[in-house]
Every structure is written in C-alpha cells, then in structure tokens.
C-alpha positions as CSV (number, residue, x, y, z in Angstrom):
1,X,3.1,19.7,-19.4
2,X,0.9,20.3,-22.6
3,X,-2.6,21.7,-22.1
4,X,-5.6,18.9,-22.0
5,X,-7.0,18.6,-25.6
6,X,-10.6,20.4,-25.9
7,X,-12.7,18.2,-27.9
8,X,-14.4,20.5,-30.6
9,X,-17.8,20.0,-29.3
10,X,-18.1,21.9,-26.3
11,X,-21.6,20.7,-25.8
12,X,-20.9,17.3,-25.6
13,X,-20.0,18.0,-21.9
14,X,-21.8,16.3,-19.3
15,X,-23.1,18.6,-17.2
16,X,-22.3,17.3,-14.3
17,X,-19.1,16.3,-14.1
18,X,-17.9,18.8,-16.7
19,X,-16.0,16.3,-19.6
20,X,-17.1,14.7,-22.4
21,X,-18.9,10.9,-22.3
22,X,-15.1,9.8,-24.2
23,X,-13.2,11.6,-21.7
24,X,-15.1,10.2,-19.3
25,X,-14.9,6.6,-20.4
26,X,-10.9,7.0,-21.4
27,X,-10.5,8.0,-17.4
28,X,-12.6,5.2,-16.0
29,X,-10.5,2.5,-18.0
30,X,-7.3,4.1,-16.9
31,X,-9.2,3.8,-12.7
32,X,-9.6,-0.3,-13.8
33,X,-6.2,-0.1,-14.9
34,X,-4.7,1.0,-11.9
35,X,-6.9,-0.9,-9.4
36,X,-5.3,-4.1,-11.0
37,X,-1.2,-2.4,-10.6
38,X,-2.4,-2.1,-6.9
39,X,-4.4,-5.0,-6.1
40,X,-1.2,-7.0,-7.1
41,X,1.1,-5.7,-4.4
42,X,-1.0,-8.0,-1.9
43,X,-3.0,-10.3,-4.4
44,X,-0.3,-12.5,-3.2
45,X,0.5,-11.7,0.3
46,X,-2.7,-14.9,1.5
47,X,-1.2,-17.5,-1.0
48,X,2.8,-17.5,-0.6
49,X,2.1,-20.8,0.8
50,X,0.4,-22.4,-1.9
51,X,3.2,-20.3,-4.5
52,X,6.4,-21.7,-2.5
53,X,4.9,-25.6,-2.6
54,X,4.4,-25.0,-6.5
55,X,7.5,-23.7,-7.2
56,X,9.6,-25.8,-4.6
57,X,10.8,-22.5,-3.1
58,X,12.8,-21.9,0.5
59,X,11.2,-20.1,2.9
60,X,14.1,-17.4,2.4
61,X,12.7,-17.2,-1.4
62,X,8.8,-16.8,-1.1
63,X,8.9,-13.7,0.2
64,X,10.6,-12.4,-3.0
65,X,7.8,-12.5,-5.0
66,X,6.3,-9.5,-3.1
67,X,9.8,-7.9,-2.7
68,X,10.5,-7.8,-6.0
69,X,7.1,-6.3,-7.1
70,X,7.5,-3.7,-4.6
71,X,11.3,-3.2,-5.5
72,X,10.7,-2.2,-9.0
73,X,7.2,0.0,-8.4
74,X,8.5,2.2,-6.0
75,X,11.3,2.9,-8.7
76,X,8.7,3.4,-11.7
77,X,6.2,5.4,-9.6
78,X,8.5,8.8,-9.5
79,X,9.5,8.2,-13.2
80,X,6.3,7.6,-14.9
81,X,5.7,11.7,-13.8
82,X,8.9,12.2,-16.5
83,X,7.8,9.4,-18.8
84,X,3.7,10.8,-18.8
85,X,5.3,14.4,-20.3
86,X,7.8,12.9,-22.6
87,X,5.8,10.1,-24.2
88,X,1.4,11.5,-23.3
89,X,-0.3,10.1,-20.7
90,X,-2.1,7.6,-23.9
91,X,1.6,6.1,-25.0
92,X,2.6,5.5,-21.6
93,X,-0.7,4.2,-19.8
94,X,-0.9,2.2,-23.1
95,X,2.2,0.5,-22.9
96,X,2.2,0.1,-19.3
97,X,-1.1,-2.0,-19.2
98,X,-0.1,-4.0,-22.3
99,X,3.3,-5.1,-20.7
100,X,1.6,-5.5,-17.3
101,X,-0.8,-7.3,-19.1
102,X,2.0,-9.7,-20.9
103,X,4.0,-10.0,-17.5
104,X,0.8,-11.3,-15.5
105,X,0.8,-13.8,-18.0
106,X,4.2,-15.0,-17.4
107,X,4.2,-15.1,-14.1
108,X,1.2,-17.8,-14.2
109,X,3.9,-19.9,-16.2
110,X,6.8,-20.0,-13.8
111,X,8.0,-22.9,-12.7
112,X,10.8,-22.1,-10.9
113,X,11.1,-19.5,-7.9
114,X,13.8,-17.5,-10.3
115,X,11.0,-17.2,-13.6
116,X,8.8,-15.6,-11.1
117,X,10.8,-13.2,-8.9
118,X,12.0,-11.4,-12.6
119,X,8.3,-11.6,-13.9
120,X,7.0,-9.9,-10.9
121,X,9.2,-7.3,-11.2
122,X,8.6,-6.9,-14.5
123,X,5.1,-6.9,-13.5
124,X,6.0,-4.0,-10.7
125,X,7.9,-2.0,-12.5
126,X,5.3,-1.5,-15.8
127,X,2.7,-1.6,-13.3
128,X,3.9,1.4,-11.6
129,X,3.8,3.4,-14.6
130,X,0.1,2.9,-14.4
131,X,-0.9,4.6,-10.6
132,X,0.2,8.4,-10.6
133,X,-1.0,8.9,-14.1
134,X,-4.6,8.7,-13.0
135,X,-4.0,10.7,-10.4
136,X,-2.3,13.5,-12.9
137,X,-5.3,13.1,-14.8
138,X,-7.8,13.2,-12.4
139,X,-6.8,16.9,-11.1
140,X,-6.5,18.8,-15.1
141,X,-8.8,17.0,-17.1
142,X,-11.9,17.6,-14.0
143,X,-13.1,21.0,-12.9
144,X,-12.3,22.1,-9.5
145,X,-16.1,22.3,-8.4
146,X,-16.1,18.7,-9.6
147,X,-13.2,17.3,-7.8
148,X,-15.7,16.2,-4.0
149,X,-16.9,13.1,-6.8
150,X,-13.6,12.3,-8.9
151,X,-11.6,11.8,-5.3
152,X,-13.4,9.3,-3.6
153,X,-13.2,7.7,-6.9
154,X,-9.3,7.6,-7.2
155,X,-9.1,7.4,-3.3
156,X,-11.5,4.1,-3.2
157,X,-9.5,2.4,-5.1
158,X,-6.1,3.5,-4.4
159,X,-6.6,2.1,-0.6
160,X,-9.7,-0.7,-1.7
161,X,-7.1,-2.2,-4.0
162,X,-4.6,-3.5,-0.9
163,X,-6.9,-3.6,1.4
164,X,-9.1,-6.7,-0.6
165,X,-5.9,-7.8,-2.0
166,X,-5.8,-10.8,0.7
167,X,-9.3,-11.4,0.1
168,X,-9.0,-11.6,-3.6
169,X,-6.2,-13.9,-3.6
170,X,-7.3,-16.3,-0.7
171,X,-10.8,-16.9,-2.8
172,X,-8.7,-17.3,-6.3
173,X,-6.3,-19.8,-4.8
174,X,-9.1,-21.6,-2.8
175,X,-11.4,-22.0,-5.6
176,X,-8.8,-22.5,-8.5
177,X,-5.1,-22.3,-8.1
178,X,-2.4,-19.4,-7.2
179,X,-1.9,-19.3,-11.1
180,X,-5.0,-17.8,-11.4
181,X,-3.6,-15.4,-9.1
182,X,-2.0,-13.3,-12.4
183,X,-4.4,-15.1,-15.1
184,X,-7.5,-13.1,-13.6
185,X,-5.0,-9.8,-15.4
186,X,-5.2,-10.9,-19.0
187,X,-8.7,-10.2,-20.2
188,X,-9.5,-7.2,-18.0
189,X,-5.7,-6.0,-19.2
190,X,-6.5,-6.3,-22.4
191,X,-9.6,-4.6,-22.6
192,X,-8.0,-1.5,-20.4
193,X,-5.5,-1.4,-23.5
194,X,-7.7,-1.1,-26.0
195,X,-10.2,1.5,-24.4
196,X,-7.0,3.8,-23.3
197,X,-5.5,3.6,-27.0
198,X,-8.6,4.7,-28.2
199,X,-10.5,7.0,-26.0
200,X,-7.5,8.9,-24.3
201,X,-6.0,11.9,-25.7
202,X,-5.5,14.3,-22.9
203,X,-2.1,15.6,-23.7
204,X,0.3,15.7,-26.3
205,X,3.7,14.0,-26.3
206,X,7.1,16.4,-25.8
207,X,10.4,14.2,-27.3
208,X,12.6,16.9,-27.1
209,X,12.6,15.7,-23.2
210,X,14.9,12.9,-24.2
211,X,17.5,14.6,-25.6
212,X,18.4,15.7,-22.7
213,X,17.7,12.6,-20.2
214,X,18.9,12.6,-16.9
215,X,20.5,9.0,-17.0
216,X,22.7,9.7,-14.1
217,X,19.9,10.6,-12.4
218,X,18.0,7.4,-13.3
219,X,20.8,5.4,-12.3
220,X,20.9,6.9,-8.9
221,X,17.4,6.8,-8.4
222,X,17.0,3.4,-8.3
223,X,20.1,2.8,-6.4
224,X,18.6,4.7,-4.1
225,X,14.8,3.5,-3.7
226,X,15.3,0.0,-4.4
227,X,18.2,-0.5,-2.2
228,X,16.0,1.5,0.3
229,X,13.4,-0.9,-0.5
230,X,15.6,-3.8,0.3
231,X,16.5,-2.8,4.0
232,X,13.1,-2.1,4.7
233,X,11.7,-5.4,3.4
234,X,14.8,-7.6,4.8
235,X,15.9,-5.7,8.0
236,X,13.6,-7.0,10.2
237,X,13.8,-10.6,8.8
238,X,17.5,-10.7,9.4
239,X,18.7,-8.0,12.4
240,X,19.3,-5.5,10.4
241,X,22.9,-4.0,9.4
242,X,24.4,-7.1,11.5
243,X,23.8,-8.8,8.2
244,X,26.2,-7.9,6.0
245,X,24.4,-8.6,2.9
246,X,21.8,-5.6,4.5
247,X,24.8,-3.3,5.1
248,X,25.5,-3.2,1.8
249,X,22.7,-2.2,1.2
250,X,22.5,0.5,3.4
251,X,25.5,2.0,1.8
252,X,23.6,1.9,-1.6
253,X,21.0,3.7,-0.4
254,X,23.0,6.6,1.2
255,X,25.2,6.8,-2.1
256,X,22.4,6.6,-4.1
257,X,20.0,9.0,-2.3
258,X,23.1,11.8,-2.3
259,X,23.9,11.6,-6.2
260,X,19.8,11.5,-6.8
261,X,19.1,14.5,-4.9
262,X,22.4,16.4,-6.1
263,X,21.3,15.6,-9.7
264,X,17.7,17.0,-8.7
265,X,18.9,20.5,-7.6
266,X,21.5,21.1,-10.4
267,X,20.0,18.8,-13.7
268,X,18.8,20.8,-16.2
269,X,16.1,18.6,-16.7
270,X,16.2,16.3,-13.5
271,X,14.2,13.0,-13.7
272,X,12.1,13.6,-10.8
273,X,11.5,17.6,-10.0
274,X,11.5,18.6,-6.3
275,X,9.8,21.6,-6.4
276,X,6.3,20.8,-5.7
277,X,7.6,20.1,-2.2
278,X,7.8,24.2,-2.0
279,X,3.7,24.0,-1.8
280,X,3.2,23.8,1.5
281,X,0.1,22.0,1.2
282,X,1.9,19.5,-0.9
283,X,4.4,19.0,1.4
284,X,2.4,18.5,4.4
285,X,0.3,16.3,2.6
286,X,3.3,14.1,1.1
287,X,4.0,13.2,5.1
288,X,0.0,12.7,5.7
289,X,0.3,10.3,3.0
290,X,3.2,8.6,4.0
291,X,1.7,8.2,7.7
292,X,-2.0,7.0,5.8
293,X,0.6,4.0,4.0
294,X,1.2,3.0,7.6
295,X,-2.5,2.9,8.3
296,X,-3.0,1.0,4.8
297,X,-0.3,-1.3,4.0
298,X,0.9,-2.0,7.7
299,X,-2.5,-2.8,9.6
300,X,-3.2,-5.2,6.1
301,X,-0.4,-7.0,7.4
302,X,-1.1,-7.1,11.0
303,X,-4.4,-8.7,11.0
304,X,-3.7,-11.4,9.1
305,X,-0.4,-12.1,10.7
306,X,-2.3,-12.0,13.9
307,X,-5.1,-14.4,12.7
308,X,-3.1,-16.9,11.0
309,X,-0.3,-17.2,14.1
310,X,-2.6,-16.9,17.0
311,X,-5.7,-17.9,15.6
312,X,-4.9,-20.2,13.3
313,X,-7.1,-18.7,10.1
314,X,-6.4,-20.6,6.5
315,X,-5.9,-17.9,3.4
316,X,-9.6,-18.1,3.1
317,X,-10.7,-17.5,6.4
318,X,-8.2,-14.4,6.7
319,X,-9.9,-13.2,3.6
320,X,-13.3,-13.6,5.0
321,X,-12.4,-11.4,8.1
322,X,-10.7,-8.9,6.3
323,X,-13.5,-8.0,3.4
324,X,-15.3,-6.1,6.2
325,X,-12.7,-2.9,5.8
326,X,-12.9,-3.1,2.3
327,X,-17.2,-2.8,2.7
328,X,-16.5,-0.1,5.4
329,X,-14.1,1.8,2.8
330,X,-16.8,1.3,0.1
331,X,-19.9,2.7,1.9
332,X,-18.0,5.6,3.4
333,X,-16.4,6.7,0.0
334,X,-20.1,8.4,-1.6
335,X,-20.6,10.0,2.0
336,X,-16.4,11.3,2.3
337,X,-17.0,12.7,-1.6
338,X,-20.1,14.6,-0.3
339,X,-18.4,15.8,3.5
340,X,-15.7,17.2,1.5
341,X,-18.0,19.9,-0.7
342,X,-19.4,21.2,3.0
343,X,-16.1,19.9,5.4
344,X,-12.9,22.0,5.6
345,X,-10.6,19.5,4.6
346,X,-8.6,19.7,7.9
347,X,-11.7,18.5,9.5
348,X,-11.9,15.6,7.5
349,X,-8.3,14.6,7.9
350,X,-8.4,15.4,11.4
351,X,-11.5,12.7,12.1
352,X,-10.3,10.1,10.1
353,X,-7.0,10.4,11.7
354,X,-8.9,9.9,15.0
355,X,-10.7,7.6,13.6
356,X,-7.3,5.8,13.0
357,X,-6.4,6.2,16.5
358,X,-9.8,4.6,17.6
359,X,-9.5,2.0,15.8
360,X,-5.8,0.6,16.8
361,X,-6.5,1.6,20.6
362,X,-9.6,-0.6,20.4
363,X,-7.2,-3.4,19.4
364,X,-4.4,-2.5,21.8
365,X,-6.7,-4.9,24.0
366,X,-6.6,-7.9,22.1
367,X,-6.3,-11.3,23.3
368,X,-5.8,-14.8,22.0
369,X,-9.9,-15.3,21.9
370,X,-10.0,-12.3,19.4
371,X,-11.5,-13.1,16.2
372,X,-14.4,-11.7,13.5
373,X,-16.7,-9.9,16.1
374,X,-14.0,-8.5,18.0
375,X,-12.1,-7.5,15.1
376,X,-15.2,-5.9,13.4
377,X,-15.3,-2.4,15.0
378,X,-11.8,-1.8,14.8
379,X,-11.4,-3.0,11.0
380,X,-14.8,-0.4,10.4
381,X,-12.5,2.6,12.0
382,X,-10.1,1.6,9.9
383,X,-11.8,1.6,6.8
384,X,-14.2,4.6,7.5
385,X,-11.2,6.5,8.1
386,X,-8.8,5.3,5.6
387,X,-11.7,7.5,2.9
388,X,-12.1,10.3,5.2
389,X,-8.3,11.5,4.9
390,X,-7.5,10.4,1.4
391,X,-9.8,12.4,-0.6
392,X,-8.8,15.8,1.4
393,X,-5.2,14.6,1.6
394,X,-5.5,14.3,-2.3
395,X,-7.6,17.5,-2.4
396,X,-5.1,19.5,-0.7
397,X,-2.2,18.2,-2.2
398,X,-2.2,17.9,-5.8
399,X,-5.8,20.5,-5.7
400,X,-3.0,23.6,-5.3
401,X,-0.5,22.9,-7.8
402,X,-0.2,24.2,-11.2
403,X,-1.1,21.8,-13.8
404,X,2.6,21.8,-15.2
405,X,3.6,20.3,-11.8
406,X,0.6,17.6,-11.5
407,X,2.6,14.8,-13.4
408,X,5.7,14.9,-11.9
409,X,3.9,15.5,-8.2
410,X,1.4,13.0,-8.9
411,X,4.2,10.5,-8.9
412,X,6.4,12.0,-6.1
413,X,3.1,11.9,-4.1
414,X,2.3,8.2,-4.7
415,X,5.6,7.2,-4.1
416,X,5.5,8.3,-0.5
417,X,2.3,6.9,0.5
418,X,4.3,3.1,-0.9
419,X,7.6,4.1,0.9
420,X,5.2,5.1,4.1
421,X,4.1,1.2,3.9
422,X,7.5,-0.2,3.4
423,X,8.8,2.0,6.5
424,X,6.1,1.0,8.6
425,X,6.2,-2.7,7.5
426,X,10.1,-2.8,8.5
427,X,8.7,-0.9,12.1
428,X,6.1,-3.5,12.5
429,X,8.3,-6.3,12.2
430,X,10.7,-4.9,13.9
431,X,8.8,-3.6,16.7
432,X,6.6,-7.2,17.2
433,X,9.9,-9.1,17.3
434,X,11.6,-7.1,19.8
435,X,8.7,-7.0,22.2
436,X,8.1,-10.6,21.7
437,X,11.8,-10.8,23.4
438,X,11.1,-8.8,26.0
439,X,7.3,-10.5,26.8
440,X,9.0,-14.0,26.4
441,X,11.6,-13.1,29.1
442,X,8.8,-12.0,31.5
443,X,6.8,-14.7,31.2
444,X,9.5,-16.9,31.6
445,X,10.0,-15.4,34.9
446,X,6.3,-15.9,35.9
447,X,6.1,-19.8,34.9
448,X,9.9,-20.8,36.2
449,X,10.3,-22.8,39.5
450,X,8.7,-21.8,42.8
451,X,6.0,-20.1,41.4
452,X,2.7,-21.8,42.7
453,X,0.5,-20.6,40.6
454,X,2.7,-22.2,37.2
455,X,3.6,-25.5,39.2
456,X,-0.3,-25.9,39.7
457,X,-1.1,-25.7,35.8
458,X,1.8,-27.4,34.6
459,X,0.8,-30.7,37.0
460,X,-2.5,-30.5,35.8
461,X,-1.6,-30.7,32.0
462,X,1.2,-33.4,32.9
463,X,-1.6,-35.4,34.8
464,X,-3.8,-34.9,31.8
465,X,-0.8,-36.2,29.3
466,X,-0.7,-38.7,31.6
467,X,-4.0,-40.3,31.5
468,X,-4.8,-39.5,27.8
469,X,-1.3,-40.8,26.3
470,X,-1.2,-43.3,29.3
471,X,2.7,-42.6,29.5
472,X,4.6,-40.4,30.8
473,X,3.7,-36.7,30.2
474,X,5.9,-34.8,31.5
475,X,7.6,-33.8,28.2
476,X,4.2,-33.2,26.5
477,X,2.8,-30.5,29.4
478,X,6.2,-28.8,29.2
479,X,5.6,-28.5,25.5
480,X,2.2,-27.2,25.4
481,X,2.9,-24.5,28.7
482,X,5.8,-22.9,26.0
483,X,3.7,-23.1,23.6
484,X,1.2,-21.2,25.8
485,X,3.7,-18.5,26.8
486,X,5.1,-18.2,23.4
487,X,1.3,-17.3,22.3
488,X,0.7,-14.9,24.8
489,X,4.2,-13.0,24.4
490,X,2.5,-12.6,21.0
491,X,-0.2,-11.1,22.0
492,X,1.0,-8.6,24.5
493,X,3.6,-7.6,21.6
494,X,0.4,-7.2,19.5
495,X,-1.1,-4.9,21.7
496,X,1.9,-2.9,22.8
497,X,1.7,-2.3,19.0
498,X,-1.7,-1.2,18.5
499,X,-0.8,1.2,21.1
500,X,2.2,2.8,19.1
501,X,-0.2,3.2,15.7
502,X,-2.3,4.9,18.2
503,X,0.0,7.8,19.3
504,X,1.4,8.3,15.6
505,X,-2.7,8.6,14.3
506,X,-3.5,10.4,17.2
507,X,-0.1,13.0,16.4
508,X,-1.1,12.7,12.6
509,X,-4.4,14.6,13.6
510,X,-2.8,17.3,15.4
511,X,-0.4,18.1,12.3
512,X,-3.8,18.6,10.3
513,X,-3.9,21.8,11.9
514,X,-1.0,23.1,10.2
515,X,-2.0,22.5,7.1
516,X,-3.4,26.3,4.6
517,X,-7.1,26.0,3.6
518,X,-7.5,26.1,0.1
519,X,-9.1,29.0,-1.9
520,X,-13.1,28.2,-2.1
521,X,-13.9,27.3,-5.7
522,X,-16.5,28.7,-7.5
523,X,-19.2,25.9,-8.8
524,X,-18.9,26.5,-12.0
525,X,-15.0,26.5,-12.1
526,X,-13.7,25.2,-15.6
527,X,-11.7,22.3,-15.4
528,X,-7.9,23.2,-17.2
C-alpha cells in the first residue's frame, strides 16, 4: 500500500489530533458515508410490511430485500481491501458512494418485488466498498497516541448504524412512506461524493495490480460467501439441508470456500491476503468480532421479534423501545475513547463482554408482561458494552499491523463481524424454533385432559364465551387457551435463549485473556 500523502504544510496540523483541517474533513465525510452503507442493512428490517403490500410481494419474497443486501456486501467487503490499493482509497470511496447514491434512488422506484431485490444488491454490493476503507484509513492517516478519539468514532457508528436502523426506518415509513426509506440517501450521498473527490488524497493508486487479477479467485470468493450467506439467511426458514434448494447451496459454499482458500495460499497476487491472520492479536480479535456481530446484529433482531409477536408493538413502537441502546451506545462512546488511553485493552473487552452477559441473563427472565421498563436495563448493558469492546477490539487488531496490511485486514476484519451476524441470525432462528417445539410439547402435556388445574381455566373462558357471544363457546375458549400456550412456548424459548448469548459473552470474556498487550505508545507518536 502507498504511503499517506504529506500535505506540504506541516504546520497546518491540528494539534490535537495530529492531520490537517482537509484531512480531517476528507475522513469525516468518508465516517457519513459509511454510517449510511450500514444503517441500510436494517433501515428496512421495521417496514417489510409496508414494502411487501407496495410491491404485492409473498411472504417468501419480502425477506429478499434484506438477503440480497447482505448477499452482495459481505462479498464486496473483503474486496474493497484489493480494490482501495489498486484504484486509492479517493477513486474507490468515490465511486462507491456515487453508485450507492444512484442505487438508493432506484430502489425508491421499484414497483415490482424483482426491481427491488437487484437494486438492493446493487445497493449492498457498492455499499460495501464503502465500510473497511474508513477503517484502513482511520489506523495510517491518525497517530498512534491519537487513536483512544478516532475509535470510538469509527466504532460508534459501525455498531450505532444497525442498532438505530429499526428506529430510523419505523419513523420514515410512519411519517412518510417506505420509499423514503432509500430517498433519505440521495442528498446526503451526494454531498459525501463531492467532499471525498475533493478533500481525499491519502494514497496513491497502483494499476499494475490488475494485470495480474485474481479472477479465479473472485469467482470463488463469492461462490463461497454468498452461497454461505444464503444458508445462513434461509436455513432456518426452511429446515435446513432437507430443502434441496439449501443443499445446493451448501455444496457451493464448500466448493467455493476450497478453490478461494487454495487460490489465497498459492496466487501470486491473491484477491484477499490471509496473512494478517499470522498477528495474533489480529486473529484473536477477528473471532472477538465475529462473537460482538452476534451481540450486534442478532439481539437487533430478537427484541423486536419479541415485541412485535408477543407484545404486539407496530414498526414505530418497536423503534421507540429500541432507540434506548443506540442513546446508551452514544453516551458511553466519549467515556470508552477516554478508558482506553488509561484501560489495558483486555480490561475493556473483558467488562463489556460481561457486560454482554449481564445484559442477556437479565432477559433470560422475560415474560409475556415485558415491555419498555423491563427491557431498559438490559438494552443499556447492551449498548454500554457494545462501545467498551469495539474500540479495543479495533485497537488491538488493526493497531499492530503494518500499514501495507491495513487495507486488505481492514476488510477481512469487517467481514467477520457481518458473517458473525449472519451465523448468529441462522442460530437464533434456529435455536427459538426448535425450543418452541419442545416448550409446545410440554405445555401440551400440562393443559391436556385430567389436569384440574387446565379443565378449571378452560371452563371459565368457555363460560365467558358463552355469556359475551351468547352461543356456544366452546370453540372460542379452546382457541384462545392455544393461543395462550403458543405465547408462552415463546417466551420460554426466548429465555432459554437469552441464556445461551449469556454463556458465549460470558466465554467471550475469558478468551480476552489470551489476547498480547500492545506496545505503550509514546504521546507524541507520528501518525504513518
């Protein structure tokens, strides 16, 4: 990777934080930028509803306007690292943005479910291109000594982003419509365009790269992580490899996953480089990540599943409830930046990852009464620890490598905290549906014939029926007591998986341990 550009005026610096008022404002822009690539994984996740009635989708369609996002990002995160060296971080963050930019704007003119599952992954795939360059950039252009107020930076909104996404969307679609959804993109794109053409020039471009491009390697790639992508996101919607549309799958993603990793080792030039996983920091903190995805994309899913099926919560509501990690997140990202100038790192990983823990075993007592005030402490833990691990987990991972590595690891690091989602998305849904099974078929033992205690309630709701319908209401009480079991079979399963998120947290913070301190850096460390 070329060197950063010095600017000529070496006195132009601010002081403290160590780059120029241009460098400065070239970064910031590229932050914007990819707060809007990651708000858009979930800006849609509260208002598939509204999307599906507008487009006159199936319910087996709707879904793919999140997998398809997801599909093609995870396949442009590890390539933007090879991209960001061939083309400069300026071409590449430039084009990304304008073509995100351009396919926001599409998708708010689909009319059919087939226009908008190909936009969005148009939209996923540019978009993707836009996430591990800041990180790249955030760890050569700043000085070492400066890095405890650029992290909390990056980190806020790398895990802010999803965590709001709900909330954004829910208000948008409430308010206005889902178009406005992908409209809200085009000014803010456009501006993020023009500041990043004109204020960064970090790097210079290398075009010898592409004569000798990896194709093979690309090809295989994204066999392999979008078919891997696919399982994940339709296993647990349809059993798994006893759908044979899944098993086919499967077999892509083994085939795939063998040539890409072959290609890696012996390429010349491989299209994603393996050996920042030789760091043992960076390697460690790759599976940190990847468990912190869990923490970030899965529990986003899990409350509002829980609200909207047990509580009955509209988008809006959901969004309402769920704003109160993203505040948590927000006030604890000034105070992680400062903990991690006096905090060994490992400390700082090793509370939040409690903190994680806390939080889900608070919730492994939920009920079907639980709703804002019960939800609050556990969605604080949750945010509060989501910024204490991810500005040491960036710290230590991408803080030890040399700055030829940073592009290429920035992406390879990314990429696992996405794929640490999509894995713990299929294990949610996986995990709540076989539970709800096994809860259904005990409660169905507890309410069958000859148990008083069931006979007793189900007369009284029949004699209720009864006098309110003034017919018979037998049918009607039978009904409502499924009804009533089915609920609580989701709740226990709800809580039996609370309980799991708390032994992987709790087993997260014990790994901490093994993780090498890095060298102390000097407060006046020059940035590279």
């Amino acid at each position: 990777m070329a060197e950063l550009t010095k600017l000529p005026d070496e006195a132009q610096k601010l002081e403290w934080i160590g780059v120029t008022p241009r460098q400065l404002a070239g970064f910031l822009a590229m932050v914007f930028g990819m707060f809007m690539a990651i708000l858009d994984i979930q800006i849609v996740s509260a208002s598939l509803t509204e999307i599906q009635a507008g487009l006159s989708a199936s319910s087996d369609e709707i879904p793919w306007v999140q997998t398809a996002y997801l599909i093609a990002e995870v396949v442009m995160i590890p390539l933007s690292g090879f991209l960001a060296r061939a083309l400069s971080t300026r071409v590449l963050f430039f084009s990304a943005a304008v073509g995100f930019t351009a396919a926001s704007a599409l998708c708010a003119t689909a009319t059919t479910i087939d226009q908008m599952i190909l936009y969005r992954a148009i939209q996923g795939f540019i978009g993707g291109g836009m996430i591990p360059s800041v990180f790249a950039v955030a760890f050569t252009l700043f000085p070492p000594s400066k890095r405890n107020i650029v992290s909390p930076i990056i980190g806020l909104v790398a895990t802010l982003a999803p965590t709001i996404g709900p909330t954004v969307g829910g208000y948008l679609t409430d308010a206005f419509s889902w178009h406005w959804l992908f409209l809200i993109n085009v000014v803010p794109g456009i501006l993020v365009a023009i500041a990043v053409y004109f204020l960064v020039d970090f790097d210079k471009p290398n075009f010898a790269l592409f004569d000798r491009f990896d194709y093979v390697g690309l090809i295989a790639m994204a066999m392999f992580l979008g078919s891997l992508e696919y399982v994940l996101e339709e296993g647990p919607r349809y059993d798994w490899f006893d759908d044979q549309t899944i098993a086919i799958f499967g077999v892509l993603t083994v085939i795939g996953a063998i040539v890409f990793f072959w290609r890696a080792m012996t390429a010349k030039d491989p299209i994603v480089e393996l050996r920042a996983f030789k760091n043992r920091n960076f390697a460690f903190g790759s599976a940190f990540s990847f468990t912190m995805g869990i923490g970030l994309y899965g529990l986003t899913y899990v409350y509002p599943v829980y609200l909207a099926q047990i509580r009955g919560y509209s988008s809006l509501m959901i969004g309402e409830t769920m704003f109160v990690t993203g505040v948590a997140m927000f006030l604890t990202a000034p105070i992680s930046g400062r903990l991690s100038s006096i905090l060994d790192p490992r400390v700082m990983m090793l509370i939040g990852f409690i903190g994680f823990a806390s939080g889900t075993y608070i919730a492994s007592g939920i009920t079907s009464d639980w709703d804002f005030w019960e939800l609050l402490l556990p969605q604080v833990l949750r945010g509060s620890s989501l910024m204490l691990c991810m500005v040491p987990i960036n710290n230590l991972s991408l803080g030890t490598l040399p700055p030829d590595q940073l592009k290429n690891a920035s992406g390879l690091f990314n990429l696992t905290r996405n794929l640490g989602g999509a894995v713990g998305l299929a294990i949610i849904n996986t995990l709540l549906n076989k539970r709800l099974d096994l809860h259904l078929a005990r409660l169905h033992e507890q309410v069958s014939w000859g148990h008083p205690i069931a006979e007793d309630r189900l007369a009284g709701m029949q004699q209720t029926f009864t006098n309110a319908m003034q017919a018979d209401g037998d049918m009607a009480a039978l009904k409502k007591l499924a009804m009533m079991v089915r609920m609580q079979a989701n709740v226990l399963s709800f809580a039996d998986l609370f309980l799991v998120l708390t032994v992987l947290f709790a087993s997260a913070a014990l790994f901490t341990l093994l993780m090498r301190k890095p060298e102390a850096v000097p407060a006046g460390a020059a940035g590279h």
